[in-house]
C-alpha positions as CSV (number, residue, x, y, z in Angstrom):
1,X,-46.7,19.0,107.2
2,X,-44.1,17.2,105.2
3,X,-46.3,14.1,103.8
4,X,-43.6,12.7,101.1
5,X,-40.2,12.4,100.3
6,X,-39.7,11.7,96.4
7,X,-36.8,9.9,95.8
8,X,-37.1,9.7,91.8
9,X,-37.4,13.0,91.8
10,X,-34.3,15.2,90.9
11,X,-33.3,18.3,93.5
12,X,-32.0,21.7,92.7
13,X,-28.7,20.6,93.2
14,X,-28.8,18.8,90.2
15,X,-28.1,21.4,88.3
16,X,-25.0,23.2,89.9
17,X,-22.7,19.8,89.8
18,X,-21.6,17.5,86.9
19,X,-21.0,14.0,87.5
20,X,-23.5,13.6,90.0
21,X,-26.8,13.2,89.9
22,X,-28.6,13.8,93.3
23,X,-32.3,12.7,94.3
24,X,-35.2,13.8,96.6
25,X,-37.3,16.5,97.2
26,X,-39.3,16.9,100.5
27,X,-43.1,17.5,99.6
28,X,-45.8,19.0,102.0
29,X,-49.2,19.0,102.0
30,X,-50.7,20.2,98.8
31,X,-47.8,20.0,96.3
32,X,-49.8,17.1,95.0
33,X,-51.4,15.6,97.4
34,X,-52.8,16.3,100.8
35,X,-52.6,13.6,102.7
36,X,-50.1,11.1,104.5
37,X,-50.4,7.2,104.7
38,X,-52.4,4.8,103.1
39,X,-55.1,4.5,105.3
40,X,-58.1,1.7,105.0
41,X,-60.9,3.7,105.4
42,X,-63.6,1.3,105.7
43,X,-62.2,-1.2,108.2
44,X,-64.4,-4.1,108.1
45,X,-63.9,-6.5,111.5
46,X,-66.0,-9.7,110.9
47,X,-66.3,-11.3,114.3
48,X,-67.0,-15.6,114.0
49,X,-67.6,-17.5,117.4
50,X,-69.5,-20.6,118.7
51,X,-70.2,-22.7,121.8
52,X,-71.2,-26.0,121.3
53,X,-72.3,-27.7,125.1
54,X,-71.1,-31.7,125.0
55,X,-72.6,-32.6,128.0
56,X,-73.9,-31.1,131.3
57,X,-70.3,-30.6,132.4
58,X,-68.8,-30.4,129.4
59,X,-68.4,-27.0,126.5
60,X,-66.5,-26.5,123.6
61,X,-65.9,-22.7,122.3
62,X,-64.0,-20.8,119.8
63,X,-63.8,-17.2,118.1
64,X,-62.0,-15.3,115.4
65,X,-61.9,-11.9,114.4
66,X,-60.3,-8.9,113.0
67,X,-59.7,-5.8,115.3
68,X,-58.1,-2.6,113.6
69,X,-55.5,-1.2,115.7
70,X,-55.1,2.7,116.4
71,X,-52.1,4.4,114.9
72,X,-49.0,5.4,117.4
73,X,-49.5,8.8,118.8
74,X,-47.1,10.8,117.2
75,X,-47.2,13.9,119.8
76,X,-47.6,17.7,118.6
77,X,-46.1,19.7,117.3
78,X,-44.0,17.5,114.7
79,X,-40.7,18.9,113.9
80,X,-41.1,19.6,110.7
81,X,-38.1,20.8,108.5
82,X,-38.3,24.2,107.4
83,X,-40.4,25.0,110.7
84,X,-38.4,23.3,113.3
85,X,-34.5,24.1,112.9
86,X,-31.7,23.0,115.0
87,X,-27.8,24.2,114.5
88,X,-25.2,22.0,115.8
89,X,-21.6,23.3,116.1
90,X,-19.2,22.1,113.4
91,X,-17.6,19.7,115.8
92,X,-15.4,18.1,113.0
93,X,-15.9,17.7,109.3
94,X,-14.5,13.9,108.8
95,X,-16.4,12.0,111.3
96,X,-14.7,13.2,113.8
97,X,-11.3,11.8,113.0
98,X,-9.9,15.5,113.7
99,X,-11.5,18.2,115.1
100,X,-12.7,21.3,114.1
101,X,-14.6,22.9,116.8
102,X,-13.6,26.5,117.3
103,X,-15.4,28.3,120.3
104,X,-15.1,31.6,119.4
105,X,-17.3,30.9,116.2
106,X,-18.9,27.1,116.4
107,X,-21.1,27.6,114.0
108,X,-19.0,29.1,110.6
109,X,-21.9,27.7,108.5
110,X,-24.3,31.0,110.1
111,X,-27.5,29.7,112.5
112,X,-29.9,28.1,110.6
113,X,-33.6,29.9,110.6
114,X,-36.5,28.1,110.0
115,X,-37.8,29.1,106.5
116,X,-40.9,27.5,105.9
117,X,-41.8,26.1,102.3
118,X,-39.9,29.4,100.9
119,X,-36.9,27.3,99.6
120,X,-39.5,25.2,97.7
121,X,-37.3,22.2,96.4
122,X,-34.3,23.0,98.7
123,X,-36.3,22.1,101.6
124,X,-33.8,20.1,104.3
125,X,-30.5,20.3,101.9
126,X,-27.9,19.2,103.7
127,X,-29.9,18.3,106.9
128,X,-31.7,15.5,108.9
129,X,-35.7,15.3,109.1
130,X,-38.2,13.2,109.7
131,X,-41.3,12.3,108.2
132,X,-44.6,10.4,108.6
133,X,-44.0,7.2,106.9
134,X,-45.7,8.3,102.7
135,X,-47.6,4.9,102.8
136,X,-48.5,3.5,106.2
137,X,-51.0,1.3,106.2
138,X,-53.9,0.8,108.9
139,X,-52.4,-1.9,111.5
140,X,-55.2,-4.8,112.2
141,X,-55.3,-8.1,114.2
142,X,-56.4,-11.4,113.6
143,X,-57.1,-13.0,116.9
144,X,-58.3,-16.3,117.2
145,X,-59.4,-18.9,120.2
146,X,-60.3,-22.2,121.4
147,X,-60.9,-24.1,124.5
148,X,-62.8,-26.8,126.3
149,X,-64.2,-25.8,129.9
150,X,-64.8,-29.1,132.1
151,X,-66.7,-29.0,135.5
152,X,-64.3,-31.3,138.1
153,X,-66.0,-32.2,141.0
154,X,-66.0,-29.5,144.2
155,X,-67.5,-27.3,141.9
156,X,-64.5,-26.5,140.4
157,X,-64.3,-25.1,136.5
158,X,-61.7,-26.6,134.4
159,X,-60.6,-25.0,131.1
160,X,-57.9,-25.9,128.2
161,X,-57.8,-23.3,125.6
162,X,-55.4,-22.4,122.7
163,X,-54.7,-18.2,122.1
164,X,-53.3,-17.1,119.2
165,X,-52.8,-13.6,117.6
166,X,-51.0,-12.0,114.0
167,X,-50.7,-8.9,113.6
168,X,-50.0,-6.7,110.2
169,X,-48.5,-3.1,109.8
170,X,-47.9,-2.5,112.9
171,X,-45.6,0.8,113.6
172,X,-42.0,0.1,114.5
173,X,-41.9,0.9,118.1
174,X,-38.8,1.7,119.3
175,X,-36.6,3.0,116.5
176,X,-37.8,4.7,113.2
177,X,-36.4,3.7,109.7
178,X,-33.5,5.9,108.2
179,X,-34.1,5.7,104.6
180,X,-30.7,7.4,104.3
181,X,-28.5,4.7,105.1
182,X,-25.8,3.2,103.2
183,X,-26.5,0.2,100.9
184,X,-25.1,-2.7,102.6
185,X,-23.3,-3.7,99.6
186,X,-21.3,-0.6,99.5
187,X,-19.8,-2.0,102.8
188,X,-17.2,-4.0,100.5
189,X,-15.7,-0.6,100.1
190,X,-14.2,-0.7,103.4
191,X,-11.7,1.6,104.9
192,X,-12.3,4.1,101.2
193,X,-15.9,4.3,102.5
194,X,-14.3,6.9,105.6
195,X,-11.8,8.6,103.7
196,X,-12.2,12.2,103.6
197,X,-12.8,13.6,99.9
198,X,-13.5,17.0,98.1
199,X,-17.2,17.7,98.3
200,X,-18.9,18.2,95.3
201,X,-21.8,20.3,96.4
202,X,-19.5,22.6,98.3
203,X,-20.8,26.3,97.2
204,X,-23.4,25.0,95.2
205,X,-26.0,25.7,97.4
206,X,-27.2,24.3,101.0
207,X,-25.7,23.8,104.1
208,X,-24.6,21.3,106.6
209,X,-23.1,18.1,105.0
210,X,-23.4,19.6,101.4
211,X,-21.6,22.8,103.2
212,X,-18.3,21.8,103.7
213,X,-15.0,21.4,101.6
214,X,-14.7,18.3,102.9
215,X,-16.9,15.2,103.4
216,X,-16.4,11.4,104.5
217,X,-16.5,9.7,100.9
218,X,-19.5,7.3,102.0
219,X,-21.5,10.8,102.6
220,X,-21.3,11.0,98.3
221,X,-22.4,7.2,97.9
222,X,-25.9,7.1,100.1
223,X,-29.2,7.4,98.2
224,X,-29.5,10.7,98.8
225,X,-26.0,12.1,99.6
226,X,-27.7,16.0,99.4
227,X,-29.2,15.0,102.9
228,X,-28.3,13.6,106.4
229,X,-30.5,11.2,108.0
230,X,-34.1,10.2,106.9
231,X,-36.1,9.5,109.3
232,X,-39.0,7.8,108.6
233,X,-41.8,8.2,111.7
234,X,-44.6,5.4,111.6
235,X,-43.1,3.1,109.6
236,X,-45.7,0.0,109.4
237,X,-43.6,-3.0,107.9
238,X,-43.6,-4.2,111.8
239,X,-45.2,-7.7,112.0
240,X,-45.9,-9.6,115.0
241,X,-46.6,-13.6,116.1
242,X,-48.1,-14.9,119.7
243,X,-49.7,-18.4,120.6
244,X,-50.3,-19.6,123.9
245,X,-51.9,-22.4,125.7
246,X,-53.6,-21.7,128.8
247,X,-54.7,-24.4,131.8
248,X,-57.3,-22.5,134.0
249,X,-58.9,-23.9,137.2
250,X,-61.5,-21.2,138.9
251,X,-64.0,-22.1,142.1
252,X,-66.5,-19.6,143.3
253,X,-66.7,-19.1,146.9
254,X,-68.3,-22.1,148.2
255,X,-67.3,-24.1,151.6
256,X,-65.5,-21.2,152.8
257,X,-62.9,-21.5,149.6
258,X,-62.7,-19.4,146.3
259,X,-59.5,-20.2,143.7
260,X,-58.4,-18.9,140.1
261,X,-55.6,-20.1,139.1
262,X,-54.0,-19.9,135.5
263,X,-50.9,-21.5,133.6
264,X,-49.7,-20.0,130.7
265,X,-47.7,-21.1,128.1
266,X,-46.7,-19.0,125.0
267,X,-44.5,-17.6,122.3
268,X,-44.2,-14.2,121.2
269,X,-41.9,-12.8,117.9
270,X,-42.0,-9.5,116.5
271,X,-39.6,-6.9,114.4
272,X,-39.2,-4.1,116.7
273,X,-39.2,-4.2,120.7
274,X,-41.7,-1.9,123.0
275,X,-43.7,-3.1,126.1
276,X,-42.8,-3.3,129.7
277,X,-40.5,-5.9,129.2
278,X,-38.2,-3.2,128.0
279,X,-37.0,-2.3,131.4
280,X,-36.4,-5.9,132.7
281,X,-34.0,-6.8,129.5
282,X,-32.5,-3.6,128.5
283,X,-34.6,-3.7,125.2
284,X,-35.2,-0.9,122.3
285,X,-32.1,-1.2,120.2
286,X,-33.0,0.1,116.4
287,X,-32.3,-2.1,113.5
288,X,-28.9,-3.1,112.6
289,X,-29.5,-3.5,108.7
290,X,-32.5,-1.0,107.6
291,X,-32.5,-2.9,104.5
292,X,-32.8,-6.1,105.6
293,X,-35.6,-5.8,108.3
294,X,-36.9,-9.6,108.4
295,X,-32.9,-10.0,110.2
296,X,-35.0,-7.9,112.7
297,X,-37.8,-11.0,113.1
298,X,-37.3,-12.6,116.6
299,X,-38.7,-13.6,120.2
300,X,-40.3,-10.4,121.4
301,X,-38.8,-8.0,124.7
302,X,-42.0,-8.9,126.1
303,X,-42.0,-12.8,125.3
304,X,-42.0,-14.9,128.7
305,X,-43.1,-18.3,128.0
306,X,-44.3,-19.6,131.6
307,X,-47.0,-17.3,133.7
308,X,-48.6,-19.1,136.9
309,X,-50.7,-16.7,138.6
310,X,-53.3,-18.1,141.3
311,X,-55.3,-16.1,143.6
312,X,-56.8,-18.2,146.8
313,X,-59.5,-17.4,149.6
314,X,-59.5,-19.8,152.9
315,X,-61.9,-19.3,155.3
316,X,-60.7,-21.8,158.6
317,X,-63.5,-24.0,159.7
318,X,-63.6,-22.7,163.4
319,X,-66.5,-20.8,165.1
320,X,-70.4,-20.9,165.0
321,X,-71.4,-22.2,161.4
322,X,-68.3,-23.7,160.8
323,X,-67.9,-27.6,160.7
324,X,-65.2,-27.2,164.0
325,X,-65.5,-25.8,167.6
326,X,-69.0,-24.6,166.5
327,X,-69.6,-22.9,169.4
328,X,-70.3,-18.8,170.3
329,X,-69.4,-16.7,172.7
330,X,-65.6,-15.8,173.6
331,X,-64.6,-19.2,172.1
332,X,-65.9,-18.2,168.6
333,X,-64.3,-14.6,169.2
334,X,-61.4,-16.4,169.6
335,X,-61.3,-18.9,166.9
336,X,-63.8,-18.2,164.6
337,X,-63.8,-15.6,161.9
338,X,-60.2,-16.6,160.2
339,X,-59.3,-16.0,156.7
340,X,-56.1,-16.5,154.7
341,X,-55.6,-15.3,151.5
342,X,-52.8,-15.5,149.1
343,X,-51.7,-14.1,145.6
344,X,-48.9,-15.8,144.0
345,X,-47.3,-15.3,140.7
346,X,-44.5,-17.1,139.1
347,X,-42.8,-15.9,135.4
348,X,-39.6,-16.6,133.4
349,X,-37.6,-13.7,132.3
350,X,-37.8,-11.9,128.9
351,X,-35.2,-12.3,126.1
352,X,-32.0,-10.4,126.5
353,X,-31.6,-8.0,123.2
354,X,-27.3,-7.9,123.1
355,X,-25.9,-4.7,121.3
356,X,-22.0,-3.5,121.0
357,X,-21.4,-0.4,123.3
358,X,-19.7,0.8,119.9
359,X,-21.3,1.1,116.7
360,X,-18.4,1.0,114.5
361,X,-21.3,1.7,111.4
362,X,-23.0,4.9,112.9
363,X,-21.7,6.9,110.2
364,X,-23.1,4.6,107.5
365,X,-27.1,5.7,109.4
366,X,-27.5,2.0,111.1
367,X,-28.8,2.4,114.2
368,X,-27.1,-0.2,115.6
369,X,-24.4,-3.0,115.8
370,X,-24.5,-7.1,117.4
371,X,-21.6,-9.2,118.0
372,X,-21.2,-12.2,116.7
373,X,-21.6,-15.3,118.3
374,X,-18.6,-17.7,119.0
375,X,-20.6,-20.7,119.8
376,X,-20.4,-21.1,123.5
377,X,-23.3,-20.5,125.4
378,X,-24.3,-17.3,127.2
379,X,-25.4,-18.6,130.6
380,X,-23.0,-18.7,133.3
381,X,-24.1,-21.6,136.2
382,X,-24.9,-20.8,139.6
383,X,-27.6,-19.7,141.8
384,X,-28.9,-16.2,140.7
385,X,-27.7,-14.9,143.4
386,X,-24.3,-16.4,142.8
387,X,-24.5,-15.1,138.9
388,X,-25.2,-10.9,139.8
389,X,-21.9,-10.1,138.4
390,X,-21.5,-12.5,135.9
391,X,-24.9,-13.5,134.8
392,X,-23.8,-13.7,130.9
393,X,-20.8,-15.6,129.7
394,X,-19.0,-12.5,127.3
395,X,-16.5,-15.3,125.7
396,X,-19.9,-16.3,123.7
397,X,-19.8,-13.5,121.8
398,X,-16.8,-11.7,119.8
399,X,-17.0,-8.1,118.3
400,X,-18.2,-7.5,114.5
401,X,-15.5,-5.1,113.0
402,X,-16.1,-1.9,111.0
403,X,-18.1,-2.3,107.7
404,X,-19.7,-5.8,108.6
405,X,-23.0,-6.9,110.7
406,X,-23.2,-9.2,113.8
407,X,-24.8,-12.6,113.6
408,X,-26.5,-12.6,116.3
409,X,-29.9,-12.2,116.3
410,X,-32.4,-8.9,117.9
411,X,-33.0,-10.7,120.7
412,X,-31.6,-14.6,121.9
413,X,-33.2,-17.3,123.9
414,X,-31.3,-16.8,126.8
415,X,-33.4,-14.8,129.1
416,X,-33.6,-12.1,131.8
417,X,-34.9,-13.1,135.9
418,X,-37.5,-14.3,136.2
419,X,-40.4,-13.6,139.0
420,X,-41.3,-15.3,142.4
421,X,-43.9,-13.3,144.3
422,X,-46.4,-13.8,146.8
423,X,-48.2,-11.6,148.9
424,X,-49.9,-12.9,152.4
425,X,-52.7,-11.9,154.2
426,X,-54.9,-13.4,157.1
427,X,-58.0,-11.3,158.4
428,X,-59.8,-11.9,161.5
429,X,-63.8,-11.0,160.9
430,X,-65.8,-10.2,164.4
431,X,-69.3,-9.4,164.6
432,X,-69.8,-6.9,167.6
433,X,-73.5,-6.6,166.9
434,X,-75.9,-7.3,164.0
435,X,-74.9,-3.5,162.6
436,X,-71.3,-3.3,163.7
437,X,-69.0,-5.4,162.4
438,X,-65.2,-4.8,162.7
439,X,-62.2,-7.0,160.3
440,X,-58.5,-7.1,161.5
441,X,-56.0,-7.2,158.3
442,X,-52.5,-8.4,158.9
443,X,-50.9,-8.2,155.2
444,X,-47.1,-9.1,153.7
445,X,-46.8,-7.9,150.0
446,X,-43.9,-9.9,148.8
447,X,-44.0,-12.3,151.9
448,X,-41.3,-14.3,151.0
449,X,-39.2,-11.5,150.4
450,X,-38.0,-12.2,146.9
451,X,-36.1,-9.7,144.9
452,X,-37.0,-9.1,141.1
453,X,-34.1,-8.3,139.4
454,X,-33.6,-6.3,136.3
455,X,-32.5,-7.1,133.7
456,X,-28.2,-7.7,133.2
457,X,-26.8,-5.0,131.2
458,X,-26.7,-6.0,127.3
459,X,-23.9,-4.0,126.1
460,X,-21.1,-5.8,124.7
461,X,-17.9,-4.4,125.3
462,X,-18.6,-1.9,128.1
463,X,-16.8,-2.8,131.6
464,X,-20.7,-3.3,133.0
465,X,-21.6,-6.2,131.1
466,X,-23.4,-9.3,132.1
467,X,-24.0,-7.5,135.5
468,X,-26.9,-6.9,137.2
469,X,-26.9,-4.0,139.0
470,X,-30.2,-3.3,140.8
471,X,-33.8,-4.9,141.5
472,X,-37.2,-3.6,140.5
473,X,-39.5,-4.6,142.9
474,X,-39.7,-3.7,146.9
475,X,-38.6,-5.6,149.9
476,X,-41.3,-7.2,151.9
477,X,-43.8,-4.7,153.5
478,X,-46.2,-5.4,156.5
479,X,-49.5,-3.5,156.9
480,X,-52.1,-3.7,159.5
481,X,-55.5,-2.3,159.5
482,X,-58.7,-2.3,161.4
483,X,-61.8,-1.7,160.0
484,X,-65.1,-1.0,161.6
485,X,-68.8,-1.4,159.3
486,X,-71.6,-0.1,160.8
C-alpha cells in the first residue's frame, strides 16, 4: 500500500538531467512509516441535553454532541502503482493537437508490467496513481438542537425546534484532489503553457510523459513534472453547514383521526457534492481550482429549503359506534367502516451545479471548468410545463476561455423541480363475525398524477442545455386488495 507521496524529497531522475530539479517519491508501507492518515484514536463524543417542563402543556428541550463519522469505503483491492498497471496507446504526444496513433504498434513505449516496489524510488515515473490522502483526519459532527413542544387543544402536540449541524474533515465525495495540477499562477503563461517542447527526461529513465521526445511545455512546469496525475483518495479538507427550523403538529389516533405533519425549513453548504440530490440536479462535478478549494464552498446538491410532509388517518363517522347513522345491520355494512388516508409531500428543487461541456484546462489536471456569469438571471418564466425545453436562460452565462476560471460559483440558487406528491387511499373495514374480519383497500400512489422531473441538463455549451429531458417518478398507479383476518 502506497501511504505517502514525499514531495521535498528528490527522485532518481534528478540525477540524469541538469537544469531541472524534479520532486517526489512514492513511499509504501514500511519505508518509514506504516500507516496512512492521521487518525484520532481516542474519539471522545460528550453528549449535553436537558428538558425543562414549563407547565402541564408546555416543555422546553435541547442537546449537543459530537458524533465521529466513519471513513468512506474505499473498495478492494486499491490500485496501487507498481501492482496495478494500465497501458494506454500513444494517441498523440502534444495534447492531442496531432496525432500519433499507429495501429500496427499503439504502444512504442513496450506494455507496462506491474513491478512491485522493485524500482524502489522510480515507483509511478512518468504515470498517474492514486493514493490515500498521507494525513486524513477522523471526520466528526457537532450536532446541536432546540425546541419547544406545546399541547393545542384536540390533543394535538405542537412543536418549534431549531436543527443545526457542522461537520469537520469530511472526505471529498465526488471528486478526489489531483495534487499534480498546475499552479494557477502559471496560467499567465497562456498559449506558451501548450506549446510543444523538447523533453528533458527523454532517455533518462521512465516512461509515459517523461518517455517521449516531446512534451506540452506546462507538462515541465507542474510540481512534479516526472509524473501525471496525483490523485489523492480520501482527501478530508471537505467541510459542511446545515440549520433548519422545523414546525411539527402530531395527534395520536383519537376520535377516529391520527395526523403528523412537519414543515421544514433549512440551509445546507458544503465543498464537494454527493447524496441523492445528485440525480435530480446533474451534480458531482470535481473542483475547478484544486488550490483554491474554499471557491468550492456553496449550497449543497442536496440543499432543498422547504419539505412539507403530512401523513393523515380519517375514520368517517357512520356505522354502530360512530356519532352518525349509528345503527347495525346492512345499514352499517353499508356505511360504516370507512377510512381515508392520505400521504402528501411537498419540496423545492435542489441547486443546479453549471459546468462547460469543454474544459478548455484539462491538460493543466483541473477537473473542471464554469462559465461566467453575465448578469442576467437564469430562470426562464412560464409554467414548468411550459419551461421543459428551456428551463435555464443560457444568455446568463458566457464561456471562460483557455487559461482562466469561471465565476460562477459550484452550485447557484437557482434550483431544480421541485416535488408535489400524494398518494390516496380509502379502506372499507367489515366485521363478518367476532373472528373473521375482512378490509377492502382501494389505493392511488401519486393520485394527482404529478410528474417529478429531473433535473435540466447543466452543461453549458452542449446542444442539450437547460432541457429537461425525462421524469423520475411513476405515473399514477391504482391497487386494490382484499384482505381477510381470521
Amino acid at each position: 500500500m502506497v501511504v505517502n507521496f514525499n514531495g521535498a524529497m528528490a527522485n532518481p531522475l534528478a540525477a540524469n538531467v541538469a537544469g531541472i530539479s524534479p520532486m517526489g517519491v512514492v513511499q509504501y508501507a514500511g519505508n518509514g512509516t506504516a500507516a496512512v492518515g492521521s487518525f484520532t484514536s481516542v474519539k471522545m463524543g460528550p453528549r449535553f441535553g436537558f428538558a425543562y417542563k414549563v407547565d402541564s402543556k408546555t416543555v422546553v428541550r435541547g442537546g449537543y454532541g459530537i458524533f465521529w463519522a466513519p471513513q468512506f469505503a474505499i473498495g478492494s483491492p486499491i490500485a496501487t502503482v507498481g501492482y496495478n498497471q494500465t497501458t494506454s496507446p500513444s494517441a498523440s504526444v502534444d495534447n492531442n493537437q496531432t496525432p500519433a496513433l499507429n495501429l500496427t504498434n499503439p504502444f512504442p513505449s513496450g506494455i507496462l508490467q506491474p513491478v512491485g516496489k522493485s524500482l524502489g524510488n522510480l515507483t509511478g515515473i512518468g504515470q498517474s496513481f492514486s493514493l490515500v490522502d498521507p494525513t486524513a483526519k477522523s471526520p466528526y459532527v457537532e450536532q446541536y438542537s432546540f425546541d419547544i413542544q406545546r399541547e393545542l387543544p384536540g390533543g394535538v402536540a405542537s412543536e418549534v425546534g431549531f436543527v443545526g449541524s457542522k461537520s469537520s474533515h469530511l472526505t471529498t465525495a465526488t471528486a478526489s484532489i489531483n495534487e499534480n495540477a498546475l499552479n494557477p499562477s502559471l496560467l499567465s503563461l497562456g498559449s506558451a503553457l501548450t506549446q510543444t517542447v523538447a523533453n528533458p527526461f527523454y532517455q533518462h529513465g521512465g516512461s509515459g510523459v517523461i518517455g517521449t521526445a516531446t512534451v506540452q511545455a506546462s507538462q515541465l512546469l507542474l510540481p512534479y513534472p516526472t509524473y501525471s496525475s496525483i490523485t489523492e483518495l480520501l482527501d478530508d479538507n471537505n467541510k459542511a453547514k446545515y440549520y433548519s427550523l422545523v414546525l411539527k403538529a402530531q395527534k395520536n389516533f383519537s376520535k377516529g383521526m391520527s395526523l403528523l405533519s412537519t414543515l421544514t425549513w433549512s440551509r445546507n453548504w458544503d465543498e464537494s457534492g454527493g447524496g441523492p440530490g445528485n440525480t435530480l440536479n446533474s451534480g458531482g462535478k470535481g473542483p475547478q481550482n484544486p488550490y483554491n478549494m474554499a471557491a468550492e464552498y456553496a449550497f449543497s446538491n442536496i440543499d432543498t429549503p422547504l419539505r412539507w410532509s403530512t401523513a393523515i388517518t380519517y375514520e368517517l363517522p357512520f356505522g354502530k359506534g360512530k356519532t352518525l347513522v349509528n345503527k347495525g345491520g346492512a345499514l352499517n355494512y353499508l356505511v360504516g367502516g370507512w377510512v381515508a388516508n392520505a400521504v402528501t409531500i411537498y419540496q423545492t428543487g435542489f441547486p443546479l451545479q453549471i459546468s462547460q461541456s469543454t474544459n478548455f484546462n484539462s491538460a493543466f489536471g483541473y477537473a473542471s471548468q464554469r462559465p461566467n456569469a453575465t448578469g442576467i438571471s437564469p430562470a426562464t418564466s412560464g409554467s414548468l410545463e411550459q419551461r421543459l425545453g428551456n428551463y435555464i436562460n443560457a444568455a446568463a452565462f458566457s464561456t471562460a476561455g483557455q487559461f482562466t476560471f469561471g465565476n460562477v460559483g459550484r452550485t447557484i440558487d437557482m434550483r431544480g423541480p421541485g416535488q408535489a406528491n400524494w398518494d390516496l387511499s380509502v379502506f372499507k373495514n367489515v366485521v363478518i363475525k367476532e373472528t373473521l374480519k375482512a378490509q377492502f383497500r382501494c389505493e392511488a400512489l401519486n393520485a394527482m398524477n404529478t410528474p417529478l422531473f429531473y433535473g435540466p441538463s447543466v452543461s453549458f455549451g452542449s446542444s442539450t442545455f437547460g432541457k429537461i429531458t425525462s421524469q423520475a417518478n411513476f405515473s399514477r398507479q391504482l391497487q386494490l386488495a382484499l384482505r381477510f383476518s381470521f
